[in-house]
C-alpha positions in Angstrom: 0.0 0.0 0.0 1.3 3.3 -1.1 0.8 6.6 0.4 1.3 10.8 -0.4 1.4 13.3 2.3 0.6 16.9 1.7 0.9 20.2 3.9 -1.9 22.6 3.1 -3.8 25.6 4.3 -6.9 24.8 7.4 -9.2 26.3 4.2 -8.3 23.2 2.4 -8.9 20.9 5.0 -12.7 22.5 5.4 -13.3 22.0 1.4 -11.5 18.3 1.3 -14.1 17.6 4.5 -17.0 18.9 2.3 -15.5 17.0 -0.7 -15.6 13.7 0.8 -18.6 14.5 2.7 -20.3 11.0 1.4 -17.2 8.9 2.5 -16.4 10.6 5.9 -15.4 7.7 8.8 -16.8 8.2 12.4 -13.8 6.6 14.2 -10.4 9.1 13.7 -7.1 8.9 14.7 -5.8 10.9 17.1 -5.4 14.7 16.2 -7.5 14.2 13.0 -9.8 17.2 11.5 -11.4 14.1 9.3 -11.1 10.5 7.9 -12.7 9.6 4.4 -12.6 6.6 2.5 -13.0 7.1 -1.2 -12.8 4.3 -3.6 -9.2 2.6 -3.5 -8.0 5.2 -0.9 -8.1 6.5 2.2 -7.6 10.1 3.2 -6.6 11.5 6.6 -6.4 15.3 7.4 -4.8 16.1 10.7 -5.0 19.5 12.6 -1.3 19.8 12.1 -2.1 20.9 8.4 -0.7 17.2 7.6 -3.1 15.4 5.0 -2.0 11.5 4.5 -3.7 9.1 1.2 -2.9 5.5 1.7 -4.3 3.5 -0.9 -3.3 1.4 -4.2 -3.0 4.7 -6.0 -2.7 7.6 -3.4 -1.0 9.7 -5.8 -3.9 10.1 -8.3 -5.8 11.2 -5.7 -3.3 13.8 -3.5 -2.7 15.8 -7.1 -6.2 17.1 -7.1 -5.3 18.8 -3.9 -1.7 20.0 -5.1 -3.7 21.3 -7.9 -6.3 23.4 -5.9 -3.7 24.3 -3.3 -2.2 26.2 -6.2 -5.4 27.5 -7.6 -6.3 29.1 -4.3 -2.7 30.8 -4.3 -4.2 32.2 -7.5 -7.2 33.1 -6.6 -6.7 35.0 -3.6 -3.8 37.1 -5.6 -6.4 37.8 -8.0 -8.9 38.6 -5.6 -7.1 41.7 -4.6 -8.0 43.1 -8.3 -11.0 42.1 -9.0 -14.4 42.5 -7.0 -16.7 39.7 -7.2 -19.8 41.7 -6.1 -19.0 43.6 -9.5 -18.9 40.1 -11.7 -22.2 38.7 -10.2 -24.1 42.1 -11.2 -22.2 41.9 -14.2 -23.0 38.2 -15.0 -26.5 38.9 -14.3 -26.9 41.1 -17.3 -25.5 38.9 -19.9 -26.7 36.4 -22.8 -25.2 32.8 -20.8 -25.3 29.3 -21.3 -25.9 28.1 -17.8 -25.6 24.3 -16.1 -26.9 22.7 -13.7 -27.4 19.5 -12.0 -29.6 17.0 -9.7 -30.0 14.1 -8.1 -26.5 13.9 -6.7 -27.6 13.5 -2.9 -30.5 11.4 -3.4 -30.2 7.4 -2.8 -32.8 6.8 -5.1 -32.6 7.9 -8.7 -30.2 9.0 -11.2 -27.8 12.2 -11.8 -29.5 14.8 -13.9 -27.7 17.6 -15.6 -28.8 20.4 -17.8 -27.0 23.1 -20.0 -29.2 25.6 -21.0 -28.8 29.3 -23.2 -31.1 32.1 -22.0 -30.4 35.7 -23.7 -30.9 39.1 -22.8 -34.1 39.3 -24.7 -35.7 36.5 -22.9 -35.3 37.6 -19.3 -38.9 38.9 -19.1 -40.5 36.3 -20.8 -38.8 33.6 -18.6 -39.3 35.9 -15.4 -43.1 36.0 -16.1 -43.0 32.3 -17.0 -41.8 31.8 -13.1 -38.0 30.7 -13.5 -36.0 31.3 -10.3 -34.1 29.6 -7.6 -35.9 25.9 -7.7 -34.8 25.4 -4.3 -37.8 27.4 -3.6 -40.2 25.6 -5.3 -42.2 22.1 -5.0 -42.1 19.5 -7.6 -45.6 20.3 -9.1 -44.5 23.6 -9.9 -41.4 22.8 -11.0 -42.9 20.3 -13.2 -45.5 22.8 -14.7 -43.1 25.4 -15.7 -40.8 23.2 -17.0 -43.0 21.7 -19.6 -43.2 25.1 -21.1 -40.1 26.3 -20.3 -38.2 23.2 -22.6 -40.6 24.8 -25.2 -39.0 28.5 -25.2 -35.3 28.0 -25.0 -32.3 25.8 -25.8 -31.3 23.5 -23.4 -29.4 19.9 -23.2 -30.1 16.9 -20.8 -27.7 14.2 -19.6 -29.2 11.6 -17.0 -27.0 9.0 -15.6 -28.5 5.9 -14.4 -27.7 4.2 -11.7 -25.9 1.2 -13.3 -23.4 3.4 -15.0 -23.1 5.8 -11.7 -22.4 2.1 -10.1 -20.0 1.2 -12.4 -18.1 4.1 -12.5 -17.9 4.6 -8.7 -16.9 0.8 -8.4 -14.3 1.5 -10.5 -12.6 4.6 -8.6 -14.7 7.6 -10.1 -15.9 9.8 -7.5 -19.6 11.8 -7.8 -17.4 15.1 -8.4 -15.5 13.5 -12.0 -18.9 12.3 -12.5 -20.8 15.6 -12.3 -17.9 17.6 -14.1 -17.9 15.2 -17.1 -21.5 15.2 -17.5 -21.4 18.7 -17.5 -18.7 19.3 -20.2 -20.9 16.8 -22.3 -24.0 18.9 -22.3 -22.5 21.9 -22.8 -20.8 20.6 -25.8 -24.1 19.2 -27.0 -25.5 22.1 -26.3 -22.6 24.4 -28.0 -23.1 22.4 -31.2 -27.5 23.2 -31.0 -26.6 27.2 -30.9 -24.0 26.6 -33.9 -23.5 30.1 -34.8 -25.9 32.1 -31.7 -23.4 34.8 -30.2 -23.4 34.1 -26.2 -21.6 35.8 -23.7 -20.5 32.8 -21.8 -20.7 30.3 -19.8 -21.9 29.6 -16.0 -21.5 26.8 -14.2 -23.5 26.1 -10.3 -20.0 25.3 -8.6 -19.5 22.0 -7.3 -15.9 21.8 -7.2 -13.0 24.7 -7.5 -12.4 25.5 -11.3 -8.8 24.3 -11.1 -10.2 20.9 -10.0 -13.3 20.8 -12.4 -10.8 21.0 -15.6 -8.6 18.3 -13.7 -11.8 16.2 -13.9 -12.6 16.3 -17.6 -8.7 16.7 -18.3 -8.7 13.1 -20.2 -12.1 14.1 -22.2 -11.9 14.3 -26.4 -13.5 17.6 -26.6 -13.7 20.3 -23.3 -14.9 23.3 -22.7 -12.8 25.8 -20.9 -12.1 29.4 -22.0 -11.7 32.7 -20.5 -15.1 33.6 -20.4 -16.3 30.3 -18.4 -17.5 31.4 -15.1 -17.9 29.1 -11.5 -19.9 30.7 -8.8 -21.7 28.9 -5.5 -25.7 29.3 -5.9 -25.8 30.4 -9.8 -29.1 29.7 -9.9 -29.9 32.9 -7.9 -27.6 34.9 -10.5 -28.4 34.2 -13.8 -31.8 32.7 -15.4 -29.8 30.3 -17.7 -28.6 28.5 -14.4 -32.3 28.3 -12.9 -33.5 27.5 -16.1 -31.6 24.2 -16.0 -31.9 23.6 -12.7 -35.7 23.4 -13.1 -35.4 21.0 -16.3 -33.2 19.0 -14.5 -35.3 18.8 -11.3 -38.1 18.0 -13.8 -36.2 15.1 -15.6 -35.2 14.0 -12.2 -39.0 13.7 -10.9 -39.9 12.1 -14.2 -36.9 9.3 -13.2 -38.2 9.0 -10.1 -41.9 8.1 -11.5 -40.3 5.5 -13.8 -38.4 3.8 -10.9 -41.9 4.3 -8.5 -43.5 2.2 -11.4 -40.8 -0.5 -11.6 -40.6 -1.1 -8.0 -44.5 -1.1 -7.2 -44.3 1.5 -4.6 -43.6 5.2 -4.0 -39.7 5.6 -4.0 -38.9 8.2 -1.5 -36.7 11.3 -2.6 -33.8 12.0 -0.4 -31.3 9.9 2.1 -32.7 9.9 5.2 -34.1 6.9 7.5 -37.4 6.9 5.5 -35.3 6.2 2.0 -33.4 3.4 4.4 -37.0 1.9 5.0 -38.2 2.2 1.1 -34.8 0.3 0.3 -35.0 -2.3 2.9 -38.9 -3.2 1.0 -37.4 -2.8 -1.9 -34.7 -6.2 -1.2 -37.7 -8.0 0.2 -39.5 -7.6 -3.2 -37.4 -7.7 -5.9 -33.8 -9.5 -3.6 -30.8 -7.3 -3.0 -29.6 -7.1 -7.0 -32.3 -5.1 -7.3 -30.7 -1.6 -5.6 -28.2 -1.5 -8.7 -31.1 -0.2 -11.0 -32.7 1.9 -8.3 -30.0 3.5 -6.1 -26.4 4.9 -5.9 -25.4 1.8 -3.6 -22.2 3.6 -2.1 -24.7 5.7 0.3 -24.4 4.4 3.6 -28.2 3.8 3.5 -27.6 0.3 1.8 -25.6 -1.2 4.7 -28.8 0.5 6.5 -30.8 -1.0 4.5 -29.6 -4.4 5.1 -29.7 -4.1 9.2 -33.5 -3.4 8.8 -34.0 -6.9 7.6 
């Protein structure tokens, strides 16, 4: 077993915590911030600044933090210059291809993701329509302005079922390379619907540091990077394009969801709480335990769960 250290900042401590927030271990070592156990590797941050990966490959894993660790350097350097007050307000009043994405910390169901373009000319129309923040809405109304909003502008969907998502995690990808690759794919797919339609550029709902996000797709054909590609924490509440997909993803989601309901002959619950553990363990009794690759993302600790109910 091989195994990296690194020395970084208490700041990237917090965001590897929040990173590896579905893999964190409740029994540390002494003088540890947090444990996580990723696939193939096993990550150990101590309050010294110390962060250890012991695993079959730790380095793989350690460079995406020697990569943000130098981001960061960047950032705050660049931070000095530039105000981002002044590039939200400034965002806000562009033509943007916006994406988005759902599903990620629900057991049940797949990963949606949606690029979408809304210009200048159709803020009104889209405001009127009721596009905002989804995270303020229910699923009925979600639903209902979605199946006119995919009417009235461009937009791309990517869902991910569970198989693949099961495949791919089995085989070492984490959620984040996941999201990050889905979302270069539909904003290349969507890229090639516009052709020749002038945007502004692009805005991504961050998930990950930039400097990470283009480590993720680094080993794609074709990316999407640029200058005027912009990451920002709660897009949805800056620009429509963001919200926009946000609500068609939510909607392809619920559709999902319905699918799955109808497959398993039962409700399946949205979320990862106790109830979803209860839904799952019915699930086994019905259809045996094979049955959670189609329905779930079985590296949630609510399969083991699961499995104790019975």
């Amino acid at each position: 077993m091989g195994q990296q250290v690194l020395l970084v900042e208490a700041s990237t401590i917090e965001k590897m915590k929040q990173f590896y927030n579905d893999s964190l271990q409740s029994k540390l070592p002494p003088g540890a911030v947090f444990s996580a156990k990723p696939t193939n590797c096993t990550v150990t941050a101590y309050k010294s600044g110390k962060v250890l990966f012991q695993g079959a490959s730790p380095e793989a894993e350690a460079i995406i933090w020697m990569e943000f660790a130098k981001g960061a350097v960047h950032q705050n350097k660049k931070n000095k210059t530039i105000n981002n007050g002044d590039e939200k307000k400034r965002l806000s009043q562009l033509s943007l291809i916006g994406s988005d994405e759902v599903g990620t910390g629900d057991y049940f169901g797949p990963m949606t993701v949606v690029a979408s373009f809304v210009s200048k000319e159709k803020f009104q129309q889209l405001t009127e329509l009721g596009v905002k923040d989804s995270k303020g809405m229910k699923d009925p109304e979600i639903c209902k302005i979605a199946k006119q909003l995919i009417k009235e502008i461009p937009y791309s969907l990517l869902v991910l079922p569970n198989e693949k998502y099961n495949s791919l995690q089995t085989k070492g990808m984490n959620q984040g390379k996941m999201k990050a690759i889905l979302h270069n794919q539909a904003l290349l797919h969507l890229k090639k619907k516009l052709a020749d339609t002038p945007y502004d550029g692009i805005l991504i709902d961050q998930f990950v540091e930039r400097n990470i996000y283009y480590r993720y797709i680094a080993g794609q054909k074709e990316k999407v990077q640029g200058e005027n590609m912009f990451f920002h924490t709660k897009a949805e509440s800056l620009h429509l394009s963001v919200a926009a997909s946000s609500i068609i993803a939510r909607y392809a989601f619920v559709k999902e969801m319905d699918k799955l309901s109808e497959a398993a002959g039962f409700e399946i619950p949205k979320g990862a709480g106790p109830h979803v553990d209860k839904a799952a363990a019915s699930l086994i009794k019905k259809q045996g335990v094979q049955a959670l690759n189609k329905f779930c993302k079985l590296h949630f600790a609510n399969t083991e769960k699961a499995k104790k109910l019975l």
